[in-house]
C-alpha positions, -999 to +999 in steps of 0.1 A: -459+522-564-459+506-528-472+529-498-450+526-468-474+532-436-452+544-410-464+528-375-458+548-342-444+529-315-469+529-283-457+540-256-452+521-224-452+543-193-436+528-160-467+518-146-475+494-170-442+479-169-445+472-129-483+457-136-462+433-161-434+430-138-461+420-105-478+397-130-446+381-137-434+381-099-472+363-092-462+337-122-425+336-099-443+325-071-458+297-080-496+311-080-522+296-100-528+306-137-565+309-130-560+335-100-532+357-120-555+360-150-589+362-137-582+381-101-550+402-108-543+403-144-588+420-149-584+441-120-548+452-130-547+455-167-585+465-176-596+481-146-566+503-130-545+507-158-571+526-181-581+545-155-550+556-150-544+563-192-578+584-182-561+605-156-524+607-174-507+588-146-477+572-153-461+560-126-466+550-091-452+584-078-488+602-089-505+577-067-513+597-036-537+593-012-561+619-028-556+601-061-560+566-049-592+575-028-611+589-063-597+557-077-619+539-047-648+566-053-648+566-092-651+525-091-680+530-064-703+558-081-699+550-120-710+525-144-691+494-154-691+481-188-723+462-182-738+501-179-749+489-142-730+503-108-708+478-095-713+461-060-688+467-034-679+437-031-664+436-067-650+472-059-633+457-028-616+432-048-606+454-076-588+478-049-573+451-031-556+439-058-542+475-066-532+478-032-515+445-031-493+454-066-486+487-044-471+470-017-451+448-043-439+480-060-427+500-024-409+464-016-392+464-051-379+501-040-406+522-064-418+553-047-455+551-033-470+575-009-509+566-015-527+535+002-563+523-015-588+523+008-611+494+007-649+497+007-665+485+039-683+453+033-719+440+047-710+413+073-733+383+057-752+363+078-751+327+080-783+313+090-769+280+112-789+255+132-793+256+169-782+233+193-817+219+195-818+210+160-786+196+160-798+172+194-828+161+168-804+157+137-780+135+157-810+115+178-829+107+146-791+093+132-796+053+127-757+046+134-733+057+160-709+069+132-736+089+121-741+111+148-705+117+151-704+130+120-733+154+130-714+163+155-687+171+140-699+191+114-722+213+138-691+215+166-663+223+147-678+241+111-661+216+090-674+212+054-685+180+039-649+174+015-629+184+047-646+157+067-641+133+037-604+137+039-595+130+077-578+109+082-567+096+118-532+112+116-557+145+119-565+134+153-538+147+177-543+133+215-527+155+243-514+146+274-548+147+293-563+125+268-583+153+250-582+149+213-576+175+186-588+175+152-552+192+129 
């Protein structure tokens, strides 16, 4: 005799089908596999959405401001699955993405009342050379070239691949015969 298992259909609650529908909208517009899959689609799908299963909501009308805030506080205070606190600046990013499918769903007509508050972040800083050093860097260049290219790494914070890639089209001359680097 063959035993018939009877399989109950999950259920999809709206807010899983707007995630889906935001992933698909980010596919739409042309953004890169990588960032849909490993900045939205974690944050999204295994971060926000189980919390929300957690708290039964279902659709973007339970996301208030007091709601969306514990979201923020819950990510901040708890554990991750590593068993460790997470940093803020993961936190940040995990919000942001949240609050940038929020924006998507109150532009695609959906009914959202709550913001996400993101965590303050520490301003790093950037330990960069001073003018003297620079003076030294470019006086001990051996070429003319050289020291221009001091220069124009310590002048105008361009990184190493961006200077690569100028070409002279990049230079723009004005009218008083300055020149400007597009």
């Amino acid at each position: 005799m063959a035993t018939i298992s009877v399989v109950s259909p999950t259920t999809t609650s709206s807010l899983e089908v707007l995630v889906e529908d935001y992933l698909a909208s980010c596919r739409a517009r042309g953004l890169a596999p990588s960032t849909i899959n490993q900045a939205y689609r974690y944050s999204l799908v295994d971060v926000f959405l189980p919390w929300c299963r957690l708290h039964e909501i279902t659709s973007t009308s339970q996301l208030d401001q007091r709601t969306l805030d514990r979201f923020t506080g819950e990510l901040l205070s708890e554990p991750g699955k590593r068993g460790q606190l997470r940093s803020r600046h993961t936190v940040h990013h995990y919000v942001r993405s949240v609050r940038q499918l929020l924006v998507w769903c109150k532009a695609e007509g959906e009914n959202v009342s709550g913001k996400p508050q993101l965590p303050r972040l520490t301003q790093r800083v950037v330990e960069v050379l001073s003018r003297d050093e620079i003076e030294r860097l470019e006086a001990a260049a051996p070429t003319d070239r050289d020291k221009l290219i001091i220069r124009l790494l310590a002048d105008t914070g361009l990184r190493v691949g961006e200077l690569c890639g100028l070409e002279m089209d990049d230079i723009i001359t004005a009218q008083d015969r300055r020149a400007f680097l597009k």
